[in-house]
C-alpha positions as CSV (number, residue, x, y, z in Angstrom):
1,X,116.0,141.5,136.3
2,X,116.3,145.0,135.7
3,X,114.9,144.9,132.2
4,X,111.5,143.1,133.4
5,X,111.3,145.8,136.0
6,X,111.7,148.6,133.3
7,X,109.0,146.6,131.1
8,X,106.7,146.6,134.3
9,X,107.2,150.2,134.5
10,X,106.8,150.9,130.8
11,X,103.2,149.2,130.7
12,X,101.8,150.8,133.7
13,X,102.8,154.1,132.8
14,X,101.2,153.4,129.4
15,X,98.2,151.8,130.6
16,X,97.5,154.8,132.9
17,X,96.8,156.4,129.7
18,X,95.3,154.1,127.5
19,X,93.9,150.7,128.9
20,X,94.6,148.3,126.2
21,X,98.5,149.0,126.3
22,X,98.1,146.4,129.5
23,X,96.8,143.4,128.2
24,X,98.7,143.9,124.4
25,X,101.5,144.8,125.8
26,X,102.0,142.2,128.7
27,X,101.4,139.9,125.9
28,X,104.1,140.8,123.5
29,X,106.8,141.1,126.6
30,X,106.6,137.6,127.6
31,X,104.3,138.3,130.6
32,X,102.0,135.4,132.2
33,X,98.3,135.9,131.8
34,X,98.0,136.6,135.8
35,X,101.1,138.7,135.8
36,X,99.4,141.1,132.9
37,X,96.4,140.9,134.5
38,X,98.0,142.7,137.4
39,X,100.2,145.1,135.6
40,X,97.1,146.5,133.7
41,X,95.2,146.9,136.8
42,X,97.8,148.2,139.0
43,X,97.9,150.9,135.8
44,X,94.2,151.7,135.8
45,X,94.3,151.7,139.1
46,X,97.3,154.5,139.4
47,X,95.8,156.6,137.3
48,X,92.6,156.8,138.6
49,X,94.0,157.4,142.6
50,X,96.3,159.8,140.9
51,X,93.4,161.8,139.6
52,X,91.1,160.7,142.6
53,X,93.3,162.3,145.3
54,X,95.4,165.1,143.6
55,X,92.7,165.8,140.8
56,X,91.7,169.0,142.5
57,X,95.1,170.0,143.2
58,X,96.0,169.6,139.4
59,X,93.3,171.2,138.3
60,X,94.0,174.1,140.5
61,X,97.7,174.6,140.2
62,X,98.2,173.2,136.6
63,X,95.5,173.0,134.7
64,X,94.3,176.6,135.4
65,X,97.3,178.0,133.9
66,X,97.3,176.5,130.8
67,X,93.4,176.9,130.2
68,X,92.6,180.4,131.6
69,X,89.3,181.0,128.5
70,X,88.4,177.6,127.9
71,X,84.8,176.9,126.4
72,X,82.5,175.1,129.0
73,X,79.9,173.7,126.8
74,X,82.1,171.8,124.4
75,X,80.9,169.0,122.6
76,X,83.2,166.5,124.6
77,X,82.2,168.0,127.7
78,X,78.3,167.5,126.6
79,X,79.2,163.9,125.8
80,X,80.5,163.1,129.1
81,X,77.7,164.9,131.1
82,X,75.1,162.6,128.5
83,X,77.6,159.6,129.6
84,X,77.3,160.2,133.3
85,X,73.3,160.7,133.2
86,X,72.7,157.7,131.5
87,X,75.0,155.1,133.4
88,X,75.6,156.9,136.6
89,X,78.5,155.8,138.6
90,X,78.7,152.3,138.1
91,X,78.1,152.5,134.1
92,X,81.1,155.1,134.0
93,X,83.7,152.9,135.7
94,X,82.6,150.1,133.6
95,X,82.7,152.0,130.5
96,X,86.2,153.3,131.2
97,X,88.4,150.8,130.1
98,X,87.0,150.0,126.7
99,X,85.5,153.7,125.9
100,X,87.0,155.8,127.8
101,X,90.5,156.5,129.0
102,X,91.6,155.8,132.6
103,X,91.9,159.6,133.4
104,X,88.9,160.6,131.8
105,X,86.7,157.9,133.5
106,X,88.0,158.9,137.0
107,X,87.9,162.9,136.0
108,X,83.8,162.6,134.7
109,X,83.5,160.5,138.2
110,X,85.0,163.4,140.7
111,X,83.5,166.1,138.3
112,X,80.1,164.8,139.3
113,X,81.0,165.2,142.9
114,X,81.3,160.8,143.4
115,X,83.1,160.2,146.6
116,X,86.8,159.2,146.4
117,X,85.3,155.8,148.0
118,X,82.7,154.7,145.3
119,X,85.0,156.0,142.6
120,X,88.4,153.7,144.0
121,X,85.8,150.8,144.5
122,X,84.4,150.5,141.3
123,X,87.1,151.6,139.2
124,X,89.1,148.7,141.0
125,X,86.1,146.1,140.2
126,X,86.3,147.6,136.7
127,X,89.9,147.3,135.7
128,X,89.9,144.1,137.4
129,X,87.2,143.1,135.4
130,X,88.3,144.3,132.5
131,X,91.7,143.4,132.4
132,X,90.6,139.9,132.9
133,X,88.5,139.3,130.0
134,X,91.3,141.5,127.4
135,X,93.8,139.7,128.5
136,X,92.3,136.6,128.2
137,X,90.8,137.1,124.9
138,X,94.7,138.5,123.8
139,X,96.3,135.4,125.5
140,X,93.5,133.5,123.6
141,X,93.8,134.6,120.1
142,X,97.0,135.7,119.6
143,X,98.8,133.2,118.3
144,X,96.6,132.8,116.1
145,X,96.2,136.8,115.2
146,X,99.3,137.7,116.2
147,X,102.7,138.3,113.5
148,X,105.2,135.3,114.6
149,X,107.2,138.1,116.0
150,X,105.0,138.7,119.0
151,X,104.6,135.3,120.3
């Protein structure tokens, strides 16, 4: 019991970094397609309230100290403002799973002043979304992809 709870834990943590950890992961630790399916969202989704609600505070406290003369006009910084005019809101969430990470979907989001609402709602929608269709597509094809060792 303890070692599924330590798996759980394990893949949200991870997929609060990087979104595919979810779905790959879930798969190669036994998971059921529904139960993956919520793991990867519930680590979207903690993430992006994480950032949502105490971005400001980490960017304040934290990130200020660490980056005192950082550049403004960076090329990243260019690429998520080109990002952001282009899709708006809804293209951003939707885009954050497969392009971008978790954390830097919901920090382009509450950089362009979205309100903590829109950006819960459709980041939800998103990972919800998106988790779906990776997962399925991982549950799908891998045994057939997949070493004998992961299935």
């Amino acid at each position: 019991m303890s070692e599924e709870i330590i798996k759980v834990i394990t893949i949200i943590l991870l997929t609060m970094l990087k979104f595919i950890a979810g779905p790959t992961l879930g798969y190669a630790g036994g998971f059921s397609l529904p139960g993956t399916i919520a793991i990867t969202t519930t680590g979207m989704m903690s993430s992006v309230l994480l950032f949502t609600f105490l971005g400001k505070l980490l960017r304040e406290r934290v990130l200020v100290r660490f980056f005192r003369n950082r550049k403004r006009f960076t090329k990243r910084n260019r690429r998520f403002v080109a990002i952001w005019r282009r899709y708006g809101l809804l293209g951003v969430a939707f885009l954050t799973p497969v392009i971008l990470t978790p954390i830097g979907g919901t920090i382009v989001l509450t950089s362009f002043g979205s309100s903590k609402r829109e950006i819960v709602i459709s980041m939800l929608l998103s990972a919800v979304f998106w988790s779906t269709v990776i997962s399925t597509i991982i549950y799908t094809l891998g045994p057939k992809v997949l070493p004998d060792f992961m299935s």
